[in-house]
C-alpha positions, 0 to 999 in steps of 0.5 A: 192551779190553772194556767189559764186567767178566769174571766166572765162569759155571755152565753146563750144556750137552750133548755127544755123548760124555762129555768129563769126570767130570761127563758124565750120559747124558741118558735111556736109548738117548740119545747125548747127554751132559750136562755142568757146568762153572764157566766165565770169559768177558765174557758168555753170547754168548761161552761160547755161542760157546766151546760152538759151537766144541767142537760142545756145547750150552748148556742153561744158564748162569746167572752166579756171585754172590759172597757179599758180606761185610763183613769180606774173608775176604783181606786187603788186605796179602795181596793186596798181598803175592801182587802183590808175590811176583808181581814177584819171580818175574817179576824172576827171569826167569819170565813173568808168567803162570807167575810169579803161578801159582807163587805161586797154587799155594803159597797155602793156605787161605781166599785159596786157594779165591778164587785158584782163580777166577783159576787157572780163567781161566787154564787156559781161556786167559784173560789174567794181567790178566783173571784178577786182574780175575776174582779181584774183589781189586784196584781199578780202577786197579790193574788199569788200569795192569796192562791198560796194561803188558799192552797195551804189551808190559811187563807184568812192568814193570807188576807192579813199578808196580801193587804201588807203587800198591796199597801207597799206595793201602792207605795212603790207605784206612787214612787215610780209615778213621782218620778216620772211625773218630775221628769215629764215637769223638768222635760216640759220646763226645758222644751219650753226654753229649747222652743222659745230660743229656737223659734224666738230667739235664733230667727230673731238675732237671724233676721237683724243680721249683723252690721260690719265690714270685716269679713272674719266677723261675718263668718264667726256670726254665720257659723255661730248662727248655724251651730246654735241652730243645730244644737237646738234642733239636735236637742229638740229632737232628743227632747221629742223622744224623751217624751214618746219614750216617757209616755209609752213608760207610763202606758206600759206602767198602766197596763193590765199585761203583765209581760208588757209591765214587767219590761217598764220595771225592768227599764225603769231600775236600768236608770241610775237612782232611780234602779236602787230606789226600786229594789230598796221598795221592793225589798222593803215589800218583801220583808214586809211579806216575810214578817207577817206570814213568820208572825202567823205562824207559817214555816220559814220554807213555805213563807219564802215560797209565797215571798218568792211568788210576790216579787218580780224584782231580780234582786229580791227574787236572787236573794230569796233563792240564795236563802232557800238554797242554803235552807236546804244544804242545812244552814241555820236560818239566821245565818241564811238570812243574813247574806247580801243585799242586805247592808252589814248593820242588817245583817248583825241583826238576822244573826242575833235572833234566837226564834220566829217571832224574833226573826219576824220582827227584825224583818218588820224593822229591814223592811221599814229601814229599806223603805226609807232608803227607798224615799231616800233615792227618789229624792235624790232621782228627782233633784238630779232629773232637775240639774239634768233638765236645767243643763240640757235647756242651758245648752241651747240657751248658751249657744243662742247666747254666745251668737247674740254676745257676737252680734253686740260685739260687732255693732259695738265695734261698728259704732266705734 
């Protein structure tokens, strides 16, 4: 597999003759023409090569940058639904890269002019895998187990695993998003209240003073002024970090870098609730991989290679070894699979099949289950991210309170 990630170039280059509709004469009584066209390969070297072979040449290749947006101008449901129109016409006896190109050439619109990336590549010879890869949509390890199947001569197999995977993967997204989507409205819902006491409140008690003659009074008053000044702006600070910190976790979750996404991840299961919420996703997206390359037919040995591409998730990347090594030092498979992280119920399980289909569907049921647990701990995160906001924002409020309760008490013992 090349290392190297394809992409679209611009070239421009020279032929002895005019071979399209973009041919311009390079100068009058010259016999060369010269040529544009927008070309799919790994890098310059091989369309310099591709351009030899056709006795062309390269005058200019500059490559293709797309226009990063924030907003995909495709959608991830689309894109799961043309991955998934892919499977159908390859399950209807279509090879699968006559399959993806009747579904490309029925799609209209916005998504039509991204696709056409993915047509050129194949016109110009290029694998269904490497066209998907070209389009930018599908992440990594969707296109891993795709590369596998393609390797392996199961290809349309593959399709069938990669919409699974795809469709829990968007499931786990949608999760994370609601989290932090909750957090951003519990830190909105307390720098409001942080705001309003400090700006509002404090310089409001601060202006009115504190009408009295014991000088014990005006010393607690004073002291109490200036320590719910401080735990305002103390907090307030926290809260401004809490959102840069929050904002550039959703931009690393956005990102098309690979690297830079897989460290928002790994920041993301450091947080409480929020790490076994996660794993139980990613787990659920595992087993769900597992099941349907078992029930297609592929060894165990091979299924868990594919697996083990699809996940960047340290638990599910720790469990998968730990069941391929002990494949390989002869333990039975059953026994193999029942080890941790899965829970003792789980386990009974994966030791009662007697074969693959067997041992498919337990893995539907395991992964089915985590998903639960999964939706379970992102209840949970979102509750305890309320409590966490409310006791922050009260804080600031109690302080600000007491300073107002010593005010009253003074005026009140002045009247008297």
């Amino acid at each position: 597999m090349n290392p190297e990630k394809i992409k679209n170039f611009h070239v421009k280059y020279t032929l002895n003759h005019p071979a399209d509709n973009t041919a311009k004469s390079v100068g009058k009584g010259s016999l060369l023409f010269k040529h544009e066209a927008i070309m799919v390969a790994y890098n310059e070297r091989e369309i310099i090569g591709e351009l030899r072979e056709r006795g062309a040449s390269p005058l200019e290749i500059t490559p293709v940058k797309k226009n990063w947006t924030l907003l995909p101008s495709v959608s991830r449901n689309m894109k799961l639904q043309i991955l998934q129109s892919t499977s159908f016409n390859t399950r209807a006896g279509l090879s699968p890269t006559r399959a993806f190109e009747q579904v490309a050439l029925s799609i209209k619109g916005a998504a039509r002019i991204e696709i056409n990336d993915a047509l050129r590549g194949i016109a110009q010879g290029r694998s269904l895998v490497e066209a998907l890869d070209l389009l930018g949509w599908y992440d990594e390890s969707t296109i891993a187990i795709l590369r596998s199947g393609e390797s392996t001569g199961q290809l349309s197999l593959a399709i069938q695993t990669a919409v699974t995977h795809y469709g829990k993967n968007s499931d786990l997204l949608k999760l994370m998003f609601g989290a932090v989507i909750w957090t951003s409205l519990d830190i909105f819902m307390a720098i409001q209240a942080i705001i309003g006491t400090r700006f509002g409140l404090i310089p409001s008690v601060a202006s009115q003073g504190i009408t009295t003659d014991d000088p014990d009074v005006k010393i607690n008053f004073e002291q109490a002024l200036e320590q719910a000044t401080l735990i305002n702006d103390i907090l307030l600070i926290g809260t401004g970090l809490c959102i840069v910190g929050l904002l550039l976790l959703i931009s690393g979750l956005l990102s098309k870098n690979t690297e830079i996404n897989n460290k928002c991840r790994l920041v993301l299961s450091s947080i409480p609730l929020l790490g076994p919420m996660l794993d139980n996703a990613a787990l659920s997206s595992v087993m769900a991989v597992l099941s349907s390359l078992l029930q297609g037919g592929v060894k165990t040995g091979e299924s868990l290679k594919i697996a083990l591409r699809a996940t960047k998730n340290r638990l599910c990347t720790a469990y998968l070894s730990t069941v391929g090594d002990q494949l390989q030092r002869g333990e039975s498979i059953r026994k193999s699979f029942a080890i941790e992280p899965l829970e003792m119920s789980e386990k009974i399980v994966f030791q009662s099949c007697n074969d693959a289909q067997q041992l498919s569907t337990a893995m539907g049921n395991v992964g089915n289950l985590r998903e639960e647990m999964a939706k379970k701990f992102a209840k949970k995160f979102a509750t305890a991210a309320l409590l966490v906001s409310l006791s922050y924002s009260g804080i600031a409020v109690g302080f600000s309170l007491w300073v107002v309760y010593l005010q009253n008490s003074a005026m009140m013992g002045g009247a008297q």
